[in-house]
C-alpha positions in Angstrom: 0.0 0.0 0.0 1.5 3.6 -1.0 1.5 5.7 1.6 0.4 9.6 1.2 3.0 12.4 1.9 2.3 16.2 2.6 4.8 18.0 1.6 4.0 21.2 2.9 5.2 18.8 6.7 9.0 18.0 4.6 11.3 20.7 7.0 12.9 21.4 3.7 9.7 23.0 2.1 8.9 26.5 3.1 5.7 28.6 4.1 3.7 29.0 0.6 0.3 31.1 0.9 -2.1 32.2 -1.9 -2.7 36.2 -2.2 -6.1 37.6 -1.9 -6.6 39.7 -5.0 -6.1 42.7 -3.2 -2.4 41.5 -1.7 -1.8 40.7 -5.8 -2.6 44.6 -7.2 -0.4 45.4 -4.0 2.6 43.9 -4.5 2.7 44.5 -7.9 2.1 48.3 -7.6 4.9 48.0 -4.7 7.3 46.1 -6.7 6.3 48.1 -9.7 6.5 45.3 -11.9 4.1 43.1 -14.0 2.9 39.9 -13.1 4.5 38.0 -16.0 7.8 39.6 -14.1 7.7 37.1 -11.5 8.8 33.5 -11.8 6.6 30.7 -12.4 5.5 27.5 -10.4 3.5 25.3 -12.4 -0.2 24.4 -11.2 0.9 20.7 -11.1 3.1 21.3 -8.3 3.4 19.5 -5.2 2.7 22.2 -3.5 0.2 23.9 -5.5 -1.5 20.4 -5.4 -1.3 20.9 -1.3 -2.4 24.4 -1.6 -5.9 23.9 -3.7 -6.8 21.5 -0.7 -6.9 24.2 1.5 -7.5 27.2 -1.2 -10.0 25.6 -3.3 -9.3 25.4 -7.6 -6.0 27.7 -8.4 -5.9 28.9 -11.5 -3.0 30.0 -13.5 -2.1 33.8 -12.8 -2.2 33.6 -9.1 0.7 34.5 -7.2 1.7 32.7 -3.9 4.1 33.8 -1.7 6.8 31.6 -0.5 8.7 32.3 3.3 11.9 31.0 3.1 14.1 30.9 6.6 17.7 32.2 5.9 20.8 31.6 8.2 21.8 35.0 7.0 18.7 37.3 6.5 15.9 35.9 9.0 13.4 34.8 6.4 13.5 35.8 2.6 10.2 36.2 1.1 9.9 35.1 -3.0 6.9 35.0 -5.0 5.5 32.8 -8.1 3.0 32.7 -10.7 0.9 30.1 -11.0 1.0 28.8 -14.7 -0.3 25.8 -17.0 2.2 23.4 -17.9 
């Protein structure tokens, strides 16, 4: 029998969270930047996967945000788009 794995639990994946649409027209007004700027994760992710469990359908052009913990800076914040394959 195969068992199931979250990966979101793996100590080597960090924080991801979906942004509301209002956090989305923030941070790209902050950034000043397009969302086709950012880099991609694809919607058949892991994590994405993990993410539409507790989110609900994600579809491509969302951004989630991803809290990474860093030895040197505290935590280092990234962001993604979500795209098709």
């Amino acid at each position: 029998m195969m068992r199931k794995i979250n990966v979101m639990e793996h100590e080597m994946v960090p924080e991801h969270y979906l942004l509301s649409e209002e956090e989305e027209v923030r941070l790209l007004e902050t950034l000043n930047i397009e969302k086709d700027s950012l880099p991609k994760i694809r919607r058949s992710d892991p994590v994405v996967k993990i993410l539409e469990k507790i989110y609900g359908p994600i579809k491509p052009g969302k951004i989630i945000k991803i809290i990474r913990n860093s030895k040197t800076s505290g935590k280092f914040v990234t962001y993604r788009v979500v795209k098709e394959e």
